[in-house]
VOMIDO-832360 format. One record per residue (C-alpha): residue in one letter; x, y, z. Coordinates in steps of 0.1 Angstrom, whole numbers, plus 5000, padded with zeros to 4 digits. Layout:
N
REC bafi    u    v    w
REC    a    X    Y    Z
...
END
This chain:
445
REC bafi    u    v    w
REC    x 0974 3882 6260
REC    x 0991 3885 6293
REC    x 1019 3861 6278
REC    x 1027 3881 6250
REC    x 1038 3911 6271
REC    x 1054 3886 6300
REC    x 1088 3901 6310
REC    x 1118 3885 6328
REC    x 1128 3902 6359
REC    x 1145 3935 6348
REC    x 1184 3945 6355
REC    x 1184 3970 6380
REC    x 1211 3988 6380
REC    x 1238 3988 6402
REC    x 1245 4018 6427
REC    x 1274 4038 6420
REC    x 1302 4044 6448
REC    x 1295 4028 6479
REC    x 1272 4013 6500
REC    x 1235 4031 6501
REC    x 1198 4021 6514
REC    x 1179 4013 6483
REC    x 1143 4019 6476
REC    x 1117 4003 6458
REC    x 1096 4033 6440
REC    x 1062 4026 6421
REC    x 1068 4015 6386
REC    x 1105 4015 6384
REC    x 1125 3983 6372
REC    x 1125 3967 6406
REC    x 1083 3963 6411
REC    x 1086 3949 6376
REC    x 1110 3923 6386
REC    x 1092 3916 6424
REC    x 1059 3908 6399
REC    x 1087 3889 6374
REC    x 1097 3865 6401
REC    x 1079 3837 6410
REC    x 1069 3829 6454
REC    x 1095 3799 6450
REC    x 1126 3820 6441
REC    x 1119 3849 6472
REC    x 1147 3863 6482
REC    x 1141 3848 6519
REC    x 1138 3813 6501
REC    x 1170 3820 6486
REC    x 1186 3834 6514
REC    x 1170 3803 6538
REC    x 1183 3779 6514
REC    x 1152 3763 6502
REC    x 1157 3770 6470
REC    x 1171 3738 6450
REC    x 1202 3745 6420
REC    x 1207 3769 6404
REC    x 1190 3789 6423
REC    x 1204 3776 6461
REC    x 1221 3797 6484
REC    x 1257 3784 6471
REC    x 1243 3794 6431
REC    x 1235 3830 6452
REC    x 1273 3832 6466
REC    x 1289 3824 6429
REC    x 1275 3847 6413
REC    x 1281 3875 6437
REC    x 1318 3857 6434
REC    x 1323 3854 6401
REC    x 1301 3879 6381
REC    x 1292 3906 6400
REC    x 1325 3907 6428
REC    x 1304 3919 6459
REC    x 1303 3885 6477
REC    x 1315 3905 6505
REC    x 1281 3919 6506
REC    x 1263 3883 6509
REC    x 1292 3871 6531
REC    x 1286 3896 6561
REC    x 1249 3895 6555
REC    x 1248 3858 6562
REC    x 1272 3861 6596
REC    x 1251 3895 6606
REC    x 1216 3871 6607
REC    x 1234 3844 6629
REC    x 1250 3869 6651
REC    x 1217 3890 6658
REC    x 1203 3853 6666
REC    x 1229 3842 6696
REC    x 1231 3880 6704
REC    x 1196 3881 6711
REC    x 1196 3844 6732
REC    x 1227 3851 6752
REC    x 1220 3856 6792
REC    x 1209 3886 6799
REC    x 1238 3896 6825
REC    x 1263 3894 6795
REC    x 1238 3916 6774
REC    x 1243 3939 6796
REC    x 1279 3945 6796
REC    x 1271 3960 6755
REC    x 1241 3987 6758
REC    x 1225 3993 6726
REC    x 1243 4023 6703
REC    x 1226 4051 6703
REC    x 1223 4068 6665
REC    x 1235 4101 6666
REC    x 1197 4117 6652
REC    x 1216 4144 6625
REC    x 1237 4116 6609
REC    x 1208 4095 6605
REC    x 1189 4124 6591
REC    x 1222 4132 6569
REC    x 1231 4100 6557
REC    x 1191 4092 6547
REC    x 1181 4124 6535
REC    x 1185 4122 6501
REC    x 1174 4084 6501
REC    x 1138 4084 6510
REC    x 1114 4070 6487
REC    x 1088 4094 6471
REC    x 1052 4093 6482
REC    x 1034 4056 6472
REC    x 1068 4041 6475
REC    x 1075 4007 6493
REC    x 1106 4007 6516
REC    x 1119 3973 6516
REC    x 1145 3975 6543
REC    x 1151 3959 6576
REC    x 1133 3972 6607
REC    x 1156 3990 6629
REC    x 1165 3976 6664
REC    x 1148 3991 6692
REC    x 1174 4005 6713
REC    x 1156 4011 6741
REC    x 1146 3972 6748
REC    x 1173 3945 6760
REC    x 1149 3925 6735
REC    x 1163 3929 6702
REC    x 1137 3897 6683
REC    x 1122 3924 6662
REC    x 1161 3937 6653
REC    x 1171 3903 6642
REC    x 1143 3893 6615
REC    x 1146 3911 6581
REC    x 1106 3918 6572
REC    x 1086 3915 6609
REC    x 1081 3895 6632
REC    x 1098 3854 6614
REC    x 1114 3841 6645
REC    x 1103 3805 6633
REC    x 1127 3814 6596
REC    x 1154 3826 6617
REC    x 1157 3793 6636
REC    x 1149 3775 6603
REC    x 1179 3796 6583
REC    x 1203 3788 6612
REC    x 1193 3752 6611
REC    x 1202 3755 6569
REC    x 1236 3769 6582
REC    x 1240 3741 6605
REC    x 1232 3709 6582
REC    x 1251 3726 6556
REC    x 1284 3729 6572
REC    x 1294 3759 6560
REC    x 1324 3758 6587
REC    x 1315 3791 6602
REC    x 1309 3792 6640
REC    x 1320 3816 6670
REC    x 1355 3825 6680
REC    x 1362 3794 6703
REC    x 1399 3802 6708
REC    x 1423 3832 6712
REC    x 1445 3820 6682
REC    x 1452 3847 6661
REC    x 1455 3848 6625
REC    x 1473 3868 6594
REC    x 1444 3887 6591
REC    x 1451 3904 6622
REC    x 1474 3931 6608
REC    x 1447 3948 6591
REC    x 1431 3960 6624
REC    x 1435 3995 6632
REC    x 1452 3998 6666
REC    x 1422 4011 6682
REC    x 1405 3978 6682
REC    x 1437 3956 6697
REC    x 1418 3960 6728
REC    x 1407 3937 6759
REC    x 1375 3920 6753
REC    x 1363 3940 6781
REC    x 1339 3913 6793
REC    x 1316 3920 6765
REC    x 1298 3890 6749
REC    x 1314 3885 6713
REC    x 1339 3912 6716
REC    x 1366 3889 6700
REC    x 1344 3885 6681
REC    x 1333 3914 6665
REC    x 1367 3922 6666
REC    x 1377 3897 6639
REC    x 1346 3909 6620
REC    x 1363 3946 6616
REC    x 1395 3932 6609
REC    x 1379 3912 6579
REC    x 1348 3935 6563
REC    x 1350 3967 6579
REC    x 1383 3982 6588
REC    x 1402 3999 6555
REC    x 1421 3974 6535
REC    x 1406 3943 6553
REC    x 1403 3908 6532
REC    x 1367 3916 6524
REC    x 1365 3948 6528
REC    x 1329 3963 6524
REC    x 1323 3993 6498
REC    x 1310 4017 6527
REC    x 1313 4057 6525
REC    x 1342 4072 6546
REC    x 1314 4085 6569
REC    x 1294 4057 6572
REC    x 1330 4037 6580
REC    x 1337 4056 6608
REC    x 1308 4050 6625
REC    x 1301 4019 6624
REC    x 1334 4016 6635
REC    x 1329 4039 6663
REC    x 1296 4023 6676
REC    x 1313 3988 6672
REC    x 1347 4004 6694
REC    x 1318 4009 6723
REC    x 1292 3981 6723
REC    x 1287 3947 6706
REC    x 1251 3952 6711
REC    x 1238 3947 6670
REC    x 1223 3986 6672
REC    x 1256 3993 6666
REC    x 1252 3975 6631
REC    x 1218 3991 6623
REC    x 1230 4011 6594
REC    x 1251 3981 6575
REC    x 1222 3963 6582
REC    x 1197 3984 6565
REC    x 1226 3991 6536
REC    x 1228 3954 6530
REC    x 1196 3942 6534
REC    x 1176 3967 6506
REC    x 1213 3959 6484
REC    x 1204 3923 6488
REC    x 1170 3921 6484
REC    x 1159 3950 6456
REC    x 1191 3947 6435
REC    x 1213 3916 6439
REC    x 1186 3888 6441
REC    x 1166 3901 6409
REC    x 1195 3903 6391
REC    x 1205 3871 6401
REC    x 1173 3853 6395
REC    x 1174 3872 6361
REC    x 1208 3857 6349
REC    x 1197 3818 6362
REC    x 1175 3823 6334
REC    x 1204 3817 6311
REC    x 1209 3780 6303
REC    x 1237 3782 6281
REC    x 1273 3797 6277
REC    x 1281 3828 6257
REC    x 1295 3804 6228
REC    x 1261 3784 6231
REC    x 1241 3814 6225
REC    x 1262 3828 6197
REC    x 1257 3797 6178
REC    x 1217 3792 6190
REC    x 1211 3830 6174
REC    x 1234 3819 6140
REC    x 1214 3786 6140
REC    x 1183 3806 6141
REC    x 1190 3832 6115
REC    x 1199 3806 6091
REC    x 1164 3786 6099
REC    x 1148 3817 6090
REC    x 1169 3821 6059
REC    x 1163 3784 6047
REC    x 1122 3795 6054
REC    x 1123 3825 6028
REC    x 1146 3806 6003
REC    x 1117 3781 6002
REC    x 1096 3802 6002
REC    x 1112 3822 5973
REC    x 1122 3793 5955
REC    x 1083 3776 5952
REC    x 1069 3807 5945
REC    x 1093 3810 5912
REC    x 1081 3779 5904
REC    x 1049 3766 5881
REC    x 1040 3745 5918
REC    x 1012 3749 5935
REC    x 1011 3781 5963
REC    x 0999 3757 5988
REC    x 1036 3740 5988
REC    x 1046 3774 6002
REC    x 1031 3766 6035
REC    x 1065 3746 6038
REC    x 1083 3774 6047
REC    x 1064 3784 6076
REC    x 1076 3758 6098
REC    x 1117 3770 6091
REC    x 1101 3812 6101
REC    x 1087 3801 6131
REC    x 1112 3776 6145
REC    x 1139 3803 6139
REC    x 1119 3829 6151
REC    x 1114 3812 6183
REC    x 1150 3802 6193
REC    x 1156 3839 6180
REC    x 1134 3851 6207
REC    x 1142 3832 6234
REC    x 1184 3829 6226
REC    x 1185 3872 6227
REC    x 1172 3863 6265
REC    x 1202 3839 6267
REC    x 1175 3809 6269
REC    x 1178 3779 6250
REC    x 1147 3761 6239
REC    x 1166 3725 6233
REC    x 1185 3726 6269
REC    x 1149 3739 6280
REC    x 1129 3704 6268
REC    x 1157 3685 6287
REC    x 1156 3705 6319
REC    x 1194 3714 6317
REC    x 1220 3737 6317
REC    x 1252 3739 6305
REC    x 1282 3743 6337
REC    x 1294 3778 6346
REC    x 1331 3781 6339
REC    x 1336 3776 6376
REC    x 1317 3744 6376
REC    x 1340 3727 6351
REC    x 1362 3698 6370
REC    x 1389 3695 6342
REC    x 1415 3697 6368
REC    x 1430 3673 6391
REC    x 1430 3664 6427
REC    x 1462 3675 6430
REC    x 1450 3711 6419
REC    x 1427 3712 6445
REC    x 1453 3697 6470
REC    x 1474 3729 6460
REC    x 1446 3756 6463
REC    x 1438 3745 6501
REC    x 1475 3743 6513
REC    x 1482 3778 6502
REC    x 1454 3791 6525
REC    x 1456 3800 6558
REC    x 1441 3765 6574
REC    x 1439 3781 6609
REC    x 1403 3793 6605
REC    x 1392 3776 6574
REC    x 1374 3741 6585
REC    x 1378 3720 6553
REC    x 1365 3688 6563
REC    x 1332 3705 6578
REC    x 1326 3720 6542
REC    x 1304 3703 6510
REC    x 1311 3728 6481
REC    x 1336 3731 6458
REC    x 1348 3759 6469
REC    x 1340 3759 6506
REC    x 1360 3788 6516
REC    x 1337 3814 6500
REC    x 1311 3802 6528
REC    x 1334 3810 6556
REC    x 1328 3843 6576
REC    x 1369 3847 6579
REC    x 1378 3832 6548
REC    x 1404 3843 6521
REC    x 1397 3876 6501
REC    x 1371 3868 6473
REC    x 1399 3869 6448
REC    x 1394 3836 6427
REC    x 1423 3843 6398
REC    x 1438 3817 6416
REC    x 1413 3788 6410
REC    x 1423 3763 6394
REC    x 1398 3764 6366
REC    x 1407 3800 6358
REC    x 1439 3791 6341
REC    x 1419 3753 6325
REC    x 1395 3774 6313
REC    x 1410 3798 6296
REC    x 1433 3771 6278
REC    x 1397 3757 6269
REC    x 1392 3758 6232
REC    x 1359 3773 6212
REC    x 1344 3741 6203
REC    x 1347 3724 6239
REC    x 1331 3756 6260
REC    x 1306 3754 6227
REC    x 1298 3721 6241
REC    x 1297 3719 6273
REC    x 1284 3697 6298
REC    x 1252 3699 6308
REC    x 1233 3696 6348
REC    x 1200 3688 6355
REC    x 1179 3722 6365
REC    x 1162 3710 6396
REC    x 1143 3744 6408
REC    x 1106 3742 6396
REC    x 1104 3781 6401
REC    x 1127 3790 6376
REC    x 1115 3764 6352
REC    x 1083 3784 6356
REC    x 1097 3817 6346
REC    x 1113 3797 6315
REC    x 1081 3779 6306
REC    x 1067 3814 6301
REC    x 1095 3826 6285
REC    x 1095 3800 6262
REC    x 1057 3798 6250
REC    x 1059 3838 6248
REC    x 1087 3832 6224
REC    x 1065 3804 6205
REC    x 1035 3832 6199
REC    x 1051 3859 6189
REC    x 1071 3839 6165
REC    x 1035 3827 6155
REC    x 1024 3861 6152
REC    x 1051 3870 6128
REC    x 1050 3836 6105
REC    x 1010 3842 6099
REC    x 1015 3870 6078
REC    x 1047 3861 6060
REC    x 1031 3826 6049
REC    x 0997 3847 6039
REC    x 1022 3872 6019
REC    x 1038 3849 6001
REC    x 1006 3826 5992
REC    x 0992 3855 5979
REC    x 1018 3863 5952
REC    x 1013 3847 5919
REC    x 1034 3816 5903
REC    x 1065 3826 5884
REC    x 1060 3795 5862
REC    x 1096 3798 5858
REC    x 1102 3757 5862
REC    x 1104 3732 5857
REC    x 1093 3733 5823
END
């Protein structure tokens, strides 16, 4: 029975205003999607890269990108892990020169009051950095004690060339102008001030390239522990902000809408094919039971209810049994290369190449993996304009890519026999119905 009642990861709701620490409470949406999501798609999988298309870390940074606009979010998360890392294995005479940030007790209090899960609730946040040890190894895992998936995760950043590494020289960039003037300071011998100090400029200061969707309070001071120390105390409450974001809203929903193997146009004409299969089964059906034939022949129209009764099912959950049997889906409209060379050519010379390592990157669109990349304003893409020229009938039919995550095949197995019995369930009683009636004997004569 268990299959019958199987539901996808739910939606969960996206947080009003700015940045807050989430909470997982007992039997809202969020337990149902943790239970929803298969071991395989785990958000430290995902965020570890180990999960394979589309469901990888790059699939993770689209759709923040190009459906939900917070890549930011992601963005900073990924450079935060890496920084707590060399942070923590710098010399200790350097550590030194930034003492941890101490939280002022009454903001903390103040900012979490009203944010504290209710009794039986699971907190899934990251655990705070001990400020009163120069170790900070339990600060710079995100659920205990994983030193051994922190060295793995930096590894994935490695082979993956996302072009992101530590300021190695006192250039300075565009960007700069967005740094308040308190922060157009001396490095002050502390280890990563410069830094840290490019990090403000770009997430955290007000009107930066990828600015992050933090309260005025909480703003301020992260900005003043930041002015003080470059110890990653100082980033203890962005952590926690971004971390429970992450993990309890973003990567459900995300994992939720990977589900989808097919365009909005696909879908439209899936649920159209379906409602005329089920059509075709009562006209059949309607049609034999007129007739002087015998009610057995009305068995025909069973196999027209429950075939359009299954795609039904599964298309109003944007899955597509067809793609489904051939392990595909169709490209996003970001995926689509019906550009030229020279488009690409023209996208990477209007950016500012002084920080953006090109030739170190693998995706398409490498600069969203840079830590001091562009703003995540992609109306400039090429595709934007190619796709929107794109006519009904080619986005109906467009190309397909292999689905090569087993997880999510899992959850769409499921989904997809779940879809199959219930559509069962409803065709048993239709076919019984309409055996049962009488012949019409209206014809043939």
């Amino acid at each position: 029975m268990s299959i019958l009642f199987y539901k996808r990861p739910e939606y969960v709701l996206r947080h009003n205003g700015p940045l807050a620490e989430c909470s997982r409470k007992g039997g809202t949406a969020q337990d149902c999607s943790a239970a929803a999501i298969p071991p395989e798609l785990s958000f430290e999988n995902v965020i570890c890269n180990k999960c394979l298309p589309p469901c990888s870390l790059q699939d993770f940074l689209d759709y923040l990108t190009y459906v939900t606009h917070d890549a930011e979010n992601l963005q900073f998360y990924l450079w935060m892990v890496d920084y707590f890392q060399r942070f923590r294995n710098a010399p200790k005479s350097e550590k030194k020169l930034s003492p941890p940030w101490k939280i002022d007790p009454s903001r903390s209090v103040r900012t979490m009051h009203n944010q504290l899960p209710v009794e039986g609730s699971t907190l899934l946040v990251a655990k705070e950095i001990d400020i009163n040890s120069d170790d900070i190894s339990n600060g710079s895992t995100w659920d205990g004690d994983q030193s051994e998936e922190l060295v793995d995760y930096t590894q994935t950043l490695d082979s993956a060339k996302f072009g992101v590494s530590p300021i190695k020289s006192p250039v300075k960039h565009s960007h700069d102008k967005f740094i308040p003037q308190q922060w157009k300071v001396l490095p002050q011998n502390q280890p990563f001030r410069s830094e840290v100090n490019r990090i403000v400029n770009h997430y955290i200061a007000p009107g930066s390239p990828r600015e992050l969707n933090l309260s005025h309070n909480d703003r301020a001071d992260v900005l003043r522990a930041l002015e003080h120390t470059t110890h990653p105390s100082a980033l203890t409450l962005v952590k926690r902000m971004l971390d429970s974001t992450l993990r309890i809203q973003s990567h459900p929903n995300f994992v939720r809408w990977s589900i989808c193997n097919g365009n909005k146009e696909w879908t439209f004409a899936l649920r159209a094919f379906a409602i005329m299969n089920i059509l075709i089964g009562f006209a059949i059906a309607i049609v034999l039971t007129l007739s002087k034939y015998s009610r057995w022949w009305r068995i025909f129209a069973a196999f027209e209810w429950w075939f359009g009764t299954t795609n039904i099912i599964a298309a109003s959950q944007g899955l597509c049994v067809l793609l489904h049997r051939l392990h595909t889906r169709q490209y996003h409209a970001w995926e689509t290369k019906d550009y030229t060379s020279d488009d690409d050519k023209a996208m990477l010379k209007g950016l500012d190449i002084n920080f953006i390592s090109y030739d170190r990157t693998k995706s398409k669109w490498p600069v969203k993996m840079e830590v001091f990349g562009p703003a995540n304003n992609y109306g400039g893409e090429p595709w934007v304009e190619h796709y929107t020229r794109k006519s009904w009938w080619r986005k109906l039919f467009e190309r397909r890519i292999p689905v090569r995550e087993n997880g999510l095949k899992s959850i769409q197995n499921r989904m997809i026999r779940q879809a199959e019995a219930w559509a069962l369930l409803i065709t048993i009683p239709l076919i019984i119905a309409f055996v049962a009636i009488p012949k019409g004997n209206l014809y043939p004569s």
